[in-house]
N, C-alpha and C positions, 0 to 999 in steps of 0.2 A: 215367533221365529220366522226371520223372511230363509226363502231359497236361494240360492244361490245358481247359475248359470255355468256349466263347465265347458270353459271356451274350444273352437271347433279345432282340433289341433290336424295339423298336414304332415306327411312321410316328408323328409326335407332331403335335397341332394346337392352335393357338386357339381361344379361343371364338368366332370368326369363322368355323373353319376354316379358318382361314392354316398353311401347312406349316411345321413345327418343327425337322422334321429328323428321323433318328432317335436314338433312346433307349434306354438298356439296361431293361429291363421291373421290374427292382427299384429304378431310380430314378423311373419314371412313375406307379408304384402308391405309393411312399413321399410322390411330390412331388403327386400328384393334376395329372397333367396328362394332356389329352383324347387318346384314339386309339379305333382302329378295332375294332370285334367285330360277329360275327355270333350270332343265334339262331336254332334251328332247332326248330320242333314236325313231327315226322313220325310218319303214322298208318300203321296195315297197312290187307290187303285188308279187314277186318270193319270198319274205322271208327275203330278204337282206337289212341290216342296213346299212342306211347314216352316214356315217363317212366326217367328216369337217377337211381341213388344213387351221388353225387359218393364217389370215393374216400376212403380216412381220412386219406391223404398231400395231399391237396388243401392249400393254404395258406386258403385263403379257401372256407366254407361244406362243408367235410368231412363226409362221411355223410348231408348233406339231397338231397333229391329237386331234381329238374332237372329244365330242357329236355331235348328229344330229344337235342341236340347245342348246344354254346355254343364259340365259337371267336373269338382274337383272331386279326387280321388281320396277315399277315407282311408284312413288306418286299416292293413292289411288286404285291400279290393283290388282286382285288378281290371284294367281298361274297360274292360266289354261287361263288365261287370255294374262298372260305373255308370257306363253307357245307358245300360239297362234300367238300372234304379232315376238316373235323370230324368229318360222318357217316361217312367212311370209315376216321379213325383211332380214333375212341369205339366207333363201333356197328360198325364193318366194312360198312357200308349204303353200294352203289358204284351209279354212275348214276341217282339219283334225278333224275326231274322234278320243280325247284322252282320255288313262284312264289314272288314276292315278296308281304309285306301291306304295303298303301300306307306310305309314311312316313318318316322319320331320327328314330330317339330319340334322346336324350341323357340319359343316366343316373349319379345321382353316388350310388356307394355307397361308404361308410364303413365297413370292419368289419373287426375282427380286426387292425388295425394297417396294415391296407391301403386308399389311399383310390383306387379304382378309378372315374375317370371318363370311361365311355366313348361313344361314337357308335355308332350300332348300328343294325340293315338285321335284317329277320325273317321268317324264309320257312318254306312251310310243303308238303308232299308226300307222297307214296304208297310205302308201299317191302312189296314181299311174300317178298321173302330172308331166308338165314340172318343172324340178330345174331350178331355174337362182339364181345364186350367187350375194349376194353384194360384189363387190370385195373390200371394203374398211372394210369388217369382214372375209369375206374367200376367201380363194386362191385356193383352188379347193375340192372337193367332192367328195369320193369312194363309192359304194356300197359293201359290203364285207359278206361274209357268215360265219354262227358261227366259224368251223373250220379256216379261212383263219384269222378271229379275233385273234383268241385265239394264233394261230401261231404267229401272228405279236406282238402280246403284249409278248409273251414268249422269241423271239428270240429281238425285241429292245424298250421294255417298255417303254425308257426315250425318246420315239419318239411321245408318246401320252401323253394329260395333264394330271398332276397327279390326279386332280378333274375325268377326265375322267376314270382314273384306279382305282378310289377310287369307284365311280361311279358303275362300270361295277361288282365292289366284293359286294357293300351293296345292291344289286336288283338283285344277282344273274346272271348275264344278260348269262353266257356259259354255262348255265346249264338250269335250269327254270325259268328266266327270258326273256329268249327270246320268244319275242311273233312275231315274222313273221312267 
């Protein structure tokens, strides 16, 4: 008797934010319809933001550079909630103080066959533990300082996800959004 796999299903919304119901996550991303994710930028004790290279198994933006942590929203969890569980199944990063940056994005990426359009809540934090990577999400992990950010996104943009560079302009993150 083989097992069976029960697919990862997402809270799905209106463009209103009216409830959908839920949905199995390869018919939301095929049908572009709205659900729930978190971002997370978290820095260490010097200042410097954890940067993520997205797995090669990744379906969507494989081997580009990332958020600290990006996570959608399970059935019944709410933001910070999410928040939390991502950094602690990416990076192993447990009990972080997060704040929230003001806001609800909504963000509609197209790419790779997938049309991901999600709601989204971005918090940001302090973490001075050991990282351990799940290698089955990330491939490896940078700490970087404003400057050396800014650099890298200026001189090869389409080396980091576009959520990410979308990310780092609506929080401000090279100017006064940076909180390390």
């Amino acid at each position: 008797m083989s097992g069976s796999v029960e697919p990862e299903l997402f809270e799905t919304f209106d463009e209103c934010d009216r409830p959908l119901g839920l949905k199995p996550r390869a018919q939301v991303h095929r049908e572009g319809i709205w659900h729930r994710a978190v971002n997370v930028f978290l820095f260490d004790d010097r200042g410097r933001l954890y940067i993520q290279q997205r797995s090669a198994c990744k379906d969507v933006g494989a081997g580009l550079w990332d958020l600290s942590a990006a996570e959608h929203l399970q059935p019944g969890e709410n933001f910070e909630q999410a928040a939390q569980r991502g950094l602690m199944e990416e990076l192993g990063a447990m009990d972080v103080v997060l704040t929230a940056y003001p806001g609800i994005y909504r963000t509609k990426l197209e790419q790779d066959g997938v049309r991901d359009w999600e709601i989204q809540r971005c918090y940001y934090g302090r973490y001075a533990g050991q990282i351990t990577i799940d290698p089955d999400e990330v491939a490896e992990v940078r700490r970087v300082g404003r400057a050396a950010l800014a650099a890298a996104l200026a001189q090869g943009p389409n080396s980091h996800t576009p959520w990410f560079r979308q990310r780092v302009r609506d929080v401000d993150l090279l100017t006064s959004g940076w909180h390390g």
